[in-house]
C-alpha distance (Angstrom), angle and dihedral (degrees) to the residues before:
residue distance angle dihedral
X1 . . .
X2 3.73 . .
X3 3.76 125.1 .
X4 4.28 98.5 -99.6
X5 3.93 89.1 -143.0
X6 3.94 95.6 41.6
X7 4.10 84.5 46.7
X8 4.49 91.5 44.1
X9 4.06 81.1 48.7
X10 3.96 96.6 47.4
X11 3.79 91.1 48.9
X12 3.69 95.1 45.6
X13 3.75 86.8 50.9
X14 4.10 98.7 48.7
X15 3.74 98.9 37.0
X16 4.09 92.1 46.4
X17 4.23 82.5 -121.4
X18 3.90 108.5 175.6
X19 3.98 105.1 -118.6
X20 3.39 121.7 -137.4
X21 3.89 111.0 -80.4
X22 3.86 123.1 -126.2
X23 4.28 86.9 -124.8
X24 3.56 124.7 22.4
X25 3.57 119.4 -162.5
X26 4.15 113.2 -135.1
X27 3.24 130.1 -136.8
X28 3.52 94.6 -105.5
X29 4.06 79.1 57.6
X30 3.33 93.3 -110.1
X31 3.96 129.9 141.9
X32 4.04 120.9 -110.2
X33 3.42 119.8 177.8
X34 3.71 101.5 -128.6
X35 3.93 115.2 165.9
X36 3.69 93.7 95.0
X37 3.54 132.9 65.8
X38 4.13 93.6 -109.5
X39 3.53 121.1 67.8
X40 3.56 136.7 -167.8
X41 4.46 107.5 -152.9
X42 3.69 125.9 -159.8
X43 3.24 101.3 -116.8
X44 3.82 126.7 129.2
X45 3.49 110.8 -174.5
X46 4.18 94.2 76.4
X47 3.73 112.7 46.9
X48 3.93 81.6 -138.9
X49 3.45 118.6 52.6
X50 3.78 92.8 151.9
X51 3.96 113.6 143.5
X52 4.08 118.6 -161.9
X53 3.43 112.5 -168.1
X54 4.17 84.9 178.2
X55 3.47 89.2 84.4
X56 4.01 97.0 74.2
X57 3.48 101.7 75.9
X58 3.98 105.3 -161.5
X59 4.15 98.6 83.8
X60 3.98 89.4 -144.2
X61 3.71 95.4 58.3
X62 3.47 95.0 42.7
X63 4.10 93.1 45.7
X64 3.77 78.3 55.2
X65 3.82 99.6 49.3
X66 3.68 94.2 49.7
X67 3.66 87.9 51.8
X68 3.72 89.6 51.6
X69 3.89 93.2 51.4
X70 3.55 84.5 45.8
X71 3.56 93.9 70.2
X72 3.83 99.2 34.0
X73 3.92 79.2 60.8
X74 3.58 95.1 45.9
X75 3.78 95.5 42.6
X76 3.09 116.1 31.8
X77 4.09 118.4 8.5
X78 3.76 142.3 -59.6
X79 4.02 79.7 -100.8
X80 3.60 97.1 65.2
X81 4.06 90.3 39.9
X82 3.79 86.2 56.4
X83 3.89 99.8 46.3
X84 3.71 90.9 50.0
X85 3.40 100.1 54.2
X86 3.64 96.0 40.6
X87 3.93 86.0 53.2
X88 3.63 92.1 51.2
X89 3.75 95.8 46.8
X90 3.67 89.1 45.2
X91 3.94 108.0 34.8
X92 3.69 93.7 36.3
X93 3.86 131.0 3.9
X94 4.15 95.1 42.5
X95 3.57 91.6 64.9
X96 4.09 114.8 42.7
X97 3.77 98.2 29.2
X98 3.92 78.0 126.5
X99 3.88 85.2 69.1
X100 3.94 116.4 101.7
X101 3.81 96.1 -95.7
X102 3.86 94.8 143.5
X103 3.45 100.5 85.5
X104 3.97 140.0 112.6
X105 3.82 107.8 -69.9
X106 3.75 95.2 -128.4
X107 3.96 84.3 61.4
X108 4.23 103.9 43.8
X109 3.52 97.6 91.4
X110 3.45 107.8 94.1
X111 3.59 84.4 37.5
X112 3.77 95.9 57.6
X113 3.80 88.4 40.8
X114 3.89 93.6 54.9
X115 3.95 88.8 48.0
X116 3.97 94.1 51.6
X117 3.77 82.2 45.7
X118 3.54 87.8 56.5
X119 3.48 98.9 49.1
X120 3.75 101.4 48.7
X121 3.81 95.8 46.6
X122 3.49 82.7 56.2
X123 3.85 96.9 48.6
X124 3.79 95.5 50.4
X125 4.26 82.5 42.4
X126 3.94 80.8 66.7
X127 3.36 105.5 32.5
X128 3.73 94.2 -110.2
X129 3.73 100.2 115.6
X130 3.99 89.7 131.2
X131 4.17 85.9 69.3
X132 3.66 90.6 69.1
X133 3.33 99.0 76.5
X134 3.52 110.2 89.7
X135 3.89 85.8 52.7
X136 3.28 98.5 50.0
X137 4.23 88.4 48.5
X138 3.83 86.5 51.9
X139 3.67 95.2 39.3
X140 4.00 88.7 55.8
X141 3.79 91.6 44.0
X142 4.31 91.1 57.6
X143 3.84 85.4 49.6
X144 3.78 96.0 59.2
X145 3.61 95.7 34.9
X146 3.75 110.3 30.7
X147 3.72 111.8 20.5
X148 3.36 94.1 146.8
X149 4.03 95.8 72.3
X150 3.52 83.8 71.6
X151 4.63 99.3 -76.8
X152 3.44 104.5 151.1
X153 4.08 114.1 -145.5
X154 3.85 86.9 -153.3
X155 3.01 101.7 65.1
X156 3.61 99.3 30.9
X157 3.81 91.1 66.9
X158 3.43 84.5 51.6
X159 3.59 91.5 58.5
X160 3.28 85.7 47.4
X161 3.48 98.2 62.0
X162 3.78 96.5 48.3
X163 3.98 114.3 111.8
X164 3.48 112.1 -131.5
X165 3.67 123.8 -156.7
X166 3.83 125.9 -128.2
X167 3.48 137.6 -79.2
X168 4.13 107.3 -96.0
X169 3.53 104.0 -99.5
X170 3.91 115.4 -75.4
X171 3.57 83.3 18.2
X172 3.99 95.2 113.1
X173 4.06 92.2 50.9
X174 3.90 86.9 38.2
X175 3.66 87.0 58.1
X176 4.07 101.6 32.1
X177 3.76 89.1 -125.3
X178 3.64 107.9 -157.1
X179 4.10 95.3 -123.8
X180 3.87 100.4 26.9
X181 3.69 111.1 15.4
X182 4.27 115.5 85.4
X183 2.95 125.5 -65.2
X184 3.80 129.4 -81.8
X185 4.07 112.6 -65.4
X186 3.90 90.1 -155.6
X187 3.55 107.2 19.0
X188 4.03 105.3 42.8
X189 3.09 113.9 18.0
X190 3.84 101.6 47.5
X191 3.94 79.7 67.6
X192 3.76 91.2 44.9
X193 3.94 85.8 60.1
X194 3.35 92.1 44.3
X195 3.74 97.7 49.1
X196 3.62 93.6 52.0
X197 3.97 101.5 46.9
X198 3.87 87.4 49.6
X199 3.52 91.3 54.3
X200 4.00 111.7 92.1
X201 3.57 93.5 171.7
X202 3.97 123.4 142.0
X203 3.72 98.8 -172.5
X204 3.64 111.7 130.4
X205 3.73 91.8 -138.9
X206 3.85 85.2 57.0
X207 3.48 102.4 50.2
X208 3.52 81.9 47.9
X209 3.99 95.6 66.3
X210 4.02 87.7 35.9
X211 3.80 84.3 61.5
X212 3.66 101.4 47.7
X213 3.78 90.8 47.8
X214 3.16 100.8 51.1
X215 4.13 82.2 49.1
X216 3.77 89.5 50.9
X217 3.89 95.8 51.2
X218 4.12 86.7 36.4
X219 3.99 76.7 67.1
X220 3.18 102.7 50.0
X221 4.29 103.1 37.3
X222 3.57 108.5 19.9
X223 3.46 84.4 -169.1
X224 3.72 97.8 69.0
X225 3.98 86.1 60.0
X226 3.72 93.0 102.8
X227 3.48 106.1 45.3
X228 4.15 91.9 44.9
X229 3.95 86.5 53.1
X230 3.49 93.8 39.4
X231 3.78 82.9 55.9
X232 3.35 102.6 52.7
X233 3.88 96.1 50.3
X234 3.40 90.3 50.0
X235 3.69 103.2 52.3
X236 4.08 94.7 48.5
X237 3.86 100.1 28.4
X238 3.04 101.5 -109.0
């Protein structure tokens, strides 16, 4: 059997792969040390936002993971980098790391398949089908990019075409979904606040579009109520 490193470092080499870099720079254009297999996100709104990819054991998979986060990082934000790994670890990995993983990459596939397998039955099984996305998305993403660490294209379009239900209701804010949960604690609405107690205007029209905002994020985090109102009646005198 191959060396798994020596093997992840041939196939960067003859498919012109990017590796993973030794400091990734997040969306939010801010540094990460990323060349080991702990890292340490940017993120403010969990007091641990510590990834560690050590915990998948098969070296492909997890070559391919970190890769993954990479780009969620890169992308998107150290939000969505965070929620897919914990997903993966969680949904997926956690459970069947009794499942013969450790293998060539050239031979994982139907390994990898049975595990999704798995994992899905048992989703639908509990009625938590909806929890599958993020695998799926990241599933779909190794296909196109890596198939050669054993991502089959087959059955990733047939992922593909699966419907998935959605989230329980409350389940996107519950979760701070990137697209349809609220909106970012330490990113967006610290300019929100801003916005609003900077603003001195009396325009009707204004106060207007101050109201409804403070209504939409009322919505979203009750606990911002307060400090919104509180806003408000301070800027016009109320």
């Amino acid at each position: 059997m191959n060396n798994p490193l020596l093997e992840i470092e041939r196939l960067v080499v003859q498919h012109g792969w990017a590796d993973i870099a030794e400091k990734t720079i997040s969306r939010e254009c801010i540094e990460v040390e990323t060349g080991g297999d702990v890292w340490h996100l940017p993120y403010s709104i969990y007091k641990n936002t510590t990834i560690n990819f050590s915990k998948i054991e098969n070296i492909g998979l997890r070559w391919c993971v970190k890769r993954y986060i990479q780009d969620r990082l890169q992308s998107t934000s150290a939000h969505a980098a965070y929620i897919a790994f914990t997903h993966l670890w969680s949904e997926l990995f956690s459970h069947y790391q009794d499942i013969e993983l450790n293998i060539n990459v050239e031979s994982i596939e139907e390994s990898l398949i049975e595990l999704l397998e798995k994992t899905l039955s048992k989703a639908r099984a509990n009625h938590r089908l909806w929890a599958m996305y993020r695998i799926i998305q990241w599933y779909i993403w190794s296909a196109e990019n890596y198939p050669e660490l054993g991502f089959s294209l087959v059955y990733a379009n047939e992922l593909d075409c699966m419907t998935i239900p959605g989230n329980p209701k409350g389940e996107a804010v519950r979760m701070e979904d990137t697209d349809k949960g609220p909106l970012h604690r330490s990113l967006e609405l610290p300019l929100l606040i801003k916005a609003m107690r900077e603003d001195k205007s009396i325009v009707f029209e204004h106060l207007q579009q101050k109201a409804a905002l403070a209504l939409s994020i009322d919505i979203i985090r009750i606990n911002v109520e307060t400090e919104f109102v509180d806003i408000c009646l301070k800027s016009h005198h109320y």
